[in-house]
Each structure stands twice: as structure tokens, then as C-alpha cells.
Phi, psi and omega in degrees: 000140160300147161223124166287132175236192185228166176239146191204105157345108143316142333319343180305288166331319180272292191331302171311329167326298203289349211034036150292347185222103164281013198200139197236176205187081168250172188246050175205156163248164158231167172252000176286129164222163175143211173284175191195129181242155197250107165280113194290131153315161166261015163255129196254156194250124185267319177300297221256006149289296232281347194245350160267344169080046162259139189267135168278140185210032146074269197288323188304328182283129214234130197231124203034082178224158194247150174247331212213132162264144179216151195271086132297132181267321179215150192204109188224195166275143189296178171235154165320308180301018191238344197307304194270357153277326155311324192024044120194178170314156202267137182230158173296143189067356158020277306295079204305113231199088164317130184233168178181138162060065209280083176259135148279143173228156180334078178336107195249153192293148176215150155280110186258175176210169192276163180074192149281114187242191180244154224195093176261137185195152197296216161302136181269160182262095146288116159270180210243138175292143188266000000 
């Protein structure tokens, strides 16, 4: 099966995992909606560990991994109000990019890439939030 995913920085990638973060943040839009399976990068946003109080612990951080499928729903300019479903501040040119209806799924290796692609992969393992 196909899947459109997005690549997403750790600490970000897990959080949305997590359905701790409903609102994803690019300085781009789309006209895409639907699902979405959400790739951890292989790059960690160091700053937003550090502002958010998360400890990195290297093997624990799951790094080019697909972790979640997420529903984009909307995709607008960000708001001051978007900031803490954002988990982080609001910055220029923004774009909020809605998530809903959040499945983790067994975590599998991805190549990630920029913008959105497509990701052929078997049947996904969905788990049950811990």
C-alpha cells in the first residue's frame, strides 16, 4: 500500500506519536488532505528538547522511523492560540498543519525526504497507546 508521509524532526515525531501534539508547523502549505504517516527524521531539533524538558537518550529516540498515521485535516495560517497543540511558538510565515485521529503504528524503517512523498509499505501494526 501507498502512504503520503511527511518527515518530522525528533522531538516533534514522537510527540505527534504520542497525541501529544496535534498541529505540525511548516513555512509551506498544502492543498493535501487525508492521512498522513508521520516520519521521524534523522535529525533532532535540540533546541525544542531543551524547551520542552525532554531528555534524549539516543537508542530510546526512534530516529527514521515511520511512528503514526495522522488525519490532515486543515492546513492554515498558524495563531498565537495554536502554540501549545504546536508545542512551540508562533514564528513568521507559519503554517498549522491540523492533525486528527492520531494511530501509532509499529515502527518501521523510512528514508525520509523533503516536502510530501509517497512510502510503499506492507500492512501497518497499529498499537495501542501505552
Amino acid at each position: 500500500m501507498k502512504y503520503t508521509a511527511l518527515s518530522v524532526k525528533q522531538p516533534h515525531a514522537g510527540l505527534i506519536a504520542t497525541g501529544r501534539k496535534h498541529i505540525e508547523t511548516r513555512v509551506w502549505s498544502t492543498k493535501y488532505r487525508g492521512d498522513l504517516l508521520i516520519v521521524s527524521s534523522l535529525g533532532i531539533d535540540r533546541a525544542a528538547c531543551e524547551r520542552l524538558s525532554i531528555v534524549r537518550r539516543g537508542h530510546t529516540m526512534k530516529l527514521g522511523k515511520a511512528l503514526c498515521i495522522a488525519e490532515l485535516v486543515d492546513c492554515r495560517a498558524m495563531t498565537k492560540d495554536d502554540e501549545v497543540a504546536a508545542c512551540c511558538e508562533l514564528y513568521d510565515g507559519t503554517f498549522a498543519w491540523v492533525l486528527e485521529n492520531i494511530r501509532p503504528v509499529e515502527p518501521f524503517g523510512v528514508k525520509g525526504k523533503l516536502r510530501l512523498y509517497k512510502v510503499e509499505c506492507e500492512e501497518l501494526i497499529f498499537k495501542k497507546r501505552s
